[in-house]
C-alpha positions in Angstrom: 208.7 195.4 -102.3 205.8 196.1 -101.0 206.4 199.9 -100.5 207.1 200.1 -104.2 204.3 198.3 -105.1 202.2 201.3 -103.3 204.5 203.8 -105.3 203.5 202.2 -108.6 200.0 202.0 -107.8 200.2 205.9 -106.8 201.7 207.3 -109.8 199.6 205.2 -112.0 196.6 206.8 -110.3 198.6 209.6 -110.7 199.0 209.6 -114.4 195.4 208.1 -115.6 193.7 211.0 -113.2 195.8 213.3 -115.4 194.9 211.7 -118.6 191.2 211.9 -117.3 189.2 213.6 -120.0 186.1 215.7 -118.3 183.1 216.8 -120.6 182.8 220.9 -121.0 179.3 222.3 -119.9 176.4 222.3 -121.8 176.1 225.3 -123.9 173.3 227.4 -123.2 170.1 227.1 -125.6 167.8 229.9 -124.8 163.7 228.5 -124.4 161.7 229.9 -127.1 158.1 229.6 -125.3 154.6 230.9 -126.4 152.8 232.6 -123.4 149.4 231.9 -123.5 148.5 233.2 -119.3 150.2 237.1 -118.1 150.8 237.4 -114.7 147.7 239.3 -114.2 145.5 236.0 -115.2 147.5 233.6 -113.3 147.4 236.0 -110.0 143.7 236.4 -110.4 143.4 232.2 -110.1 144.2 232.9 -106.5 141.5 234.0 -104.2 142.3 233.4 -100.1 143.3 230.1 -100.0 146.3 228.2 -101.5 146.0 227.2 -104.9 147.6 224.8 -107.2 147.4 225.2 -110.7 145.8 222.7 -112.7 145.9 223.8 -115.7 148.5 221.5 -117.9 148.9 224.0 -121.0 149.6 227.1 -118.8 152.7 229.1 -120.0 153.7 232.5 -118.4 156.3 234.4 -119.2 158.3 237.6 -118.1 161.5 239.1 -117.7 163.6 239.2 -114.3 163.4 242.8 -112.4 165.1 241.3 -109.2 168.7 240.2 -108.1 170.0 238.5 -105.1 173.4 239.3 -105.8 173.3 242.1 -103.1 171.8 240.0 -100.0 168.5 241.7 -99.7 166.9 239.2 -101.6 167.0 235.5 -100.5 165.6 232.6 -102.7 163.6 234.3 -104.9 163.2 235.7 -107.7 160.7 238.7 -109.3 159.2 238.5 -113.0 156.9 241.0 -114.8 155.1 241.4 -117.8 153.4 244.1 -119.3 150.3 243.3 -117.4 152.1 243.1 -113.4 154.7 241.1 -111.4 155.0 238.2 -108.9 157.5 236.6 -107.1 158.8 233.3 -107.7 159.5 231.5 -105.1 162.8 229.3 -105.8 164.4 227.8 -103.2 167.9 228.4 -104.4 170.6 231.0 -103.6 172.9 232.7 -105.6 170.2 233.3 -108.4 171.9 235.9 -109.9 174.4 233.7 -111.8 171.3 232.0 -113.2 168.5 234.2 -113.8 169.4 237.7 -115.4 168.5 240.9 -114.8 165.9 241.5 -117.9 166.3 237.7 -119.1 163.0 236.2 -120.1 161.8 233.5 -117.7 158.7 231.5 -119.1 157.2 229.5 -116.1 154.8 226.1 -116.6 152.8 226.6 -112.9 151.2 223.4 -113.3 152.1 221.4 -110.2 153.0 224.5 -108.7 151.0 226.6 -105.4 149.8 230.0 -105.6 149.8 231.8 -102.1 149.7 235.1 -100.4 151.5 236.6 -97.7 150.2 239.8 -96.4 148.7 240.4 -99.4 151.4 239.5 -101.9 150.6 236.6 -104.0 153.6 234.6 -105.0 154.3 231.3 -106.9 155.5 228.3 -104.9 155.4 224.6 -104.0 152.3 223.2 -101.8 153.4 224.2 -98.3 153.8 222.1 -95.1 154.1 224.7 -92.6 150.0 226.2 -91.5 151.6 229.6 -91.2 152.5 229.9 -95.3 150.3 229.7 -97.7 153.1 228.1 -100.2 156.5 227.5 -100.0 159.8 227.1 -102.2 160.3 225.4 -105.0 163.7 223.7 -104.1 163.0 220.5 -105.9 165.2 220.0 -108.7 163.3 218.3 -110.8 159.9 220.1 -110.5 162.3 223.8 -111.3 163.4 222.0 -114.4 160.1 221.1 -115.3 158.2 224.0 -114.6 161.0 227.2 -115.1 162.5 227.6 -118.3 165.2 230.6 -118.9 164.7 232.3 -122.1 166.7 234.7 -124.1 168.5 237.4 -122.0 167.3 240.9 -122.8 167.4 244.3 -122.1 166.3 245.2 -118.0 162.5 246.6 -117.3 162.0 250.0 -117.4 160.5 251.1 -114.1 156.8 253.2 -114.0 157.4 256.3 -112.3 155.8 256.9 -108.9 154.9 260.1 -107.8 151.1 260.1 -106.2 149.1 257.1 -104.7 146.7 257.2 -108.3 149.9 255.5 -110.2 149.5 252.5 -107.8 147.2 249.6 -108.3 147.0 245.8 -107.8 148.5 245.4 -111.3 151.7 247.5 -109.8 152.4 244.9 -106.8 155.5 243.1 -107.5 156.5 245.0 -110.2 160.0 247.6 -110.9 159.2 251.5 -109.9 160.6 254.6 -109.0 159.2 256.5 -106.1 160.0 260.2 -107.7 160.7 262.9 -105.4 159.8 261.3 -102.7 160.8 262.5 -99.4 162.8 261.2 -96.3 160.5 261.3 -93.5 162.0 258.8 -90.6 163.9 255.6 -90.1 164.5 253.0 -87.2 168.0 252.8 -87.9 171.0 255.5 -89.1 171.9 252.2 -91.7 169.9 250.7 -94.3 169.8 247.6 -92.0 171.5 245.9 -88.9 174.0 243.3 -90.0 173.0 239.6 -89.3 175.9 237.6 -89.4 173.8 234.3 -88.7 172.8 232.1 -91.6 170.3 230.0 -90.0 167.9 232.4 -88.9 166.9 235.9 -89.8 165.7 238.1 -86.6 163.1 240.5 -87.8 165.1 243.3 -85.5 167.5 243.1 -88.1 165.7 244.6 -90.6 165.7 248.4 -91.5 162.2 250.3 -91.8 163.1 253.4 -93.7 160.1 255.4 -94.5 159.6 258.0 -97.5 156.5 260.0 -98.4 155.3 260.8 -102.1 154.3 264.3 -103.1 150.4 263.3 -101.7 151.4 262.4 -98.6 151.7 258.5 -99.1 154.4 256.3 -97.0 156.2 253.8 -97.9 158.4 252.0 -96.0 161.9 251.0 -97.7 162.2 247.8 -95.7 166.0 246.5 -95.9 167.5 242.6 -94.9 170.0 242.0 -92.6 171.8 240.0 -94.6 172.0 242.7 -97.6 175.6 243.7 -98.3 174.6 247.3 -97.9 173.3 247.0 -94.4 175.8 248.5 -92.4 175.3 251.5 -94.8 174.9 254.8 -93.8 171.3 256.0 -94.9 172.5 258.0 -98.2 172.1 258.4 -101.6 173.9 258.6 -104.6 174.4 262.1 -106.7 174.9 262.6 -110.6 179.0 262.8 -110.0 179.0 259.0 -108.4 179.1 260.7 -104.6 177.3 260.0 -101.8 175.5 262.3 -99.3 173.7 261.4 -96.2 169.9 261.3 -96.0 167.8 263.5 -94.0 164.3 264.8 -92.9 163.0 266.0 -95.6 165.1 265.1 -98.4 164.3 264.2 -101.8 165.2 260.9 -103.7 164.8 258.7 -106.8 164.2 255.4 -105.6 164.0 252.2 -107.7 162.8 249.0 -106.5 160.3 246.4 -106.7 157.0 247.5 -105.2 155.5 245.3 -102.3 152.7 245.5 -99.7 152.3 243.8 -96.3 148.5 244.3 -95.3 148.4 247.9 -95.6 151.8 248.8 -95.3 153.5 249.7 -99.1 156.8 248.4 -99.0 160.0 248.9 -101.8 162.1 246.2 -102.2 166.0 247.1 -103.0 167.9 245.4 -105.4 170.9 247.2 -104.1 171.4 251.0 -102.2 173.1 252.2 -105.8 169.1 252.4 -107.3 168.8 255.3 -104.5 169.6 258.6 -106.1 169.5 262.4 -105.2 167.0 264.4 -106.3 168.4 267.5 -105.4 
């Protein structure tokens, strides 16, 4: 008796978890903001030391130029405007389901830390660590509060690069093209060195690839360990869809999102398909 008692109970489970009636997602309602800060303003609140925005009325908004979908970027994500870019620190993974290429992102930073790291100002939370400046904004509630996802909408166009005079401050975080730019050396034959280990990320797996511009400029394509394409071959893609390998001397289109470490200019892929011949 008892074993059918059990039975019963089992199916009935059985039946009422079928009969179970789950609510569909939320439909997606764009955020219709009004800016009233660019990037350039709310960059130029930050002197040397970590700031947090106090300003209670501050909107900012922008559209997405970056992509994590590829592994070279990790918990963040890159907005511009038509004044300059910064990266938004977001302590989440797998952004690219969320946050667009080209969507507009309008961000609230009050409550929120402005930081640099090697000369790069980015948006975060206050951080805990002496070594950073700020850190992510994995907090639920304070991304709900303070990131709003707007209308998705046609991708940035990057600014051509060809000389050291089309760089400034404003161009720091923003999407380029480095055109014509030449291969001049690398410390790997791949984009990167795979790193198989999720926990930490060893700075010998990154690739340094540098590339000159027509004046003589470097700048170092600097790859993650943990980007899909690491394993890569250093190539590039031609006008048919091939690829060919990349050697000393050769000449590229490369889009990415312009970065700097201290002196160092460094380009940011979104994936190794933005790398095309330009031969």
């Amino acid at each position: 008796m008892k074993n059918i008692t059990l039975l019963s109970i089992i199916l009935l489970t059985l039946i009422f978890a079928g009969c179970t009636e789950y609510d569909e997602p939320a439909e997606f309602v764009p955020a219709q903001m009004q800016a009233n800060m660019t990037v350039k303003q709310l960059k130029a609140l930050f002197t040397s030391s970590p700031l947090m925005v106090e300003n209670e009325d501050a909107v900012v908004a922008g559209k997405v130029i970056s992509t994590d979908k590829y592994g070279n970027l990790y918990r963040t994500l890159y907005i511009q405007d038509e004044t300059s870019g910064i990266e938004i620190k977001i302590g989440k993974t797998t952004l690219y389901n969320t946050y667009k290429v080209g969507q507009i992102i309008y961000i609230k930073p009050h409550h929120l830390c402005l930081g640099q790291y090697g000369g790069m100002v980015s948006l975060g939370s206050p951080s805990t660590d002496s070594k950073y400046q700020n850190s992510w904004i994995d907090v639920p509630l304070l991304i709900n509060s303070t990131i709003f996802r707007g209308e998705e909408s046609t991708p940035v166009t990057p600014k051509i690069i060809q000389t050291t005079s089309d760089i400034n401050d404003d161009t720091f975080g923003t999407l380029v093209t480095l055109k014509n730019a030449s291969y001049k050396s690398g410390n790997l034959l791949t984009w990167a060195q795979k790193n198989e280990t999720e926990t930490t990320e060893d700075e010998s797996s990154y690739g340094e690839q540098t590339f000159t511009l027509s004046d003589g400029r470097e700048i170092v394509v600097r790859t993650s360990g943990y980007a899909k394409f690491a394993d890569t071959p250093i190539s590039c893609y031609t006008a048919s869809g091939a690829t060919e390998p990349i050697v000393t001397g050769k000449k590229v289109n490369i889009t990415g999102i312009l970065t700097k470490y201290n002196g160092t200019y460094q380009l940011v892929l979104n994936t190794d398909k933005d790398v095309l011949s330009a031969q």
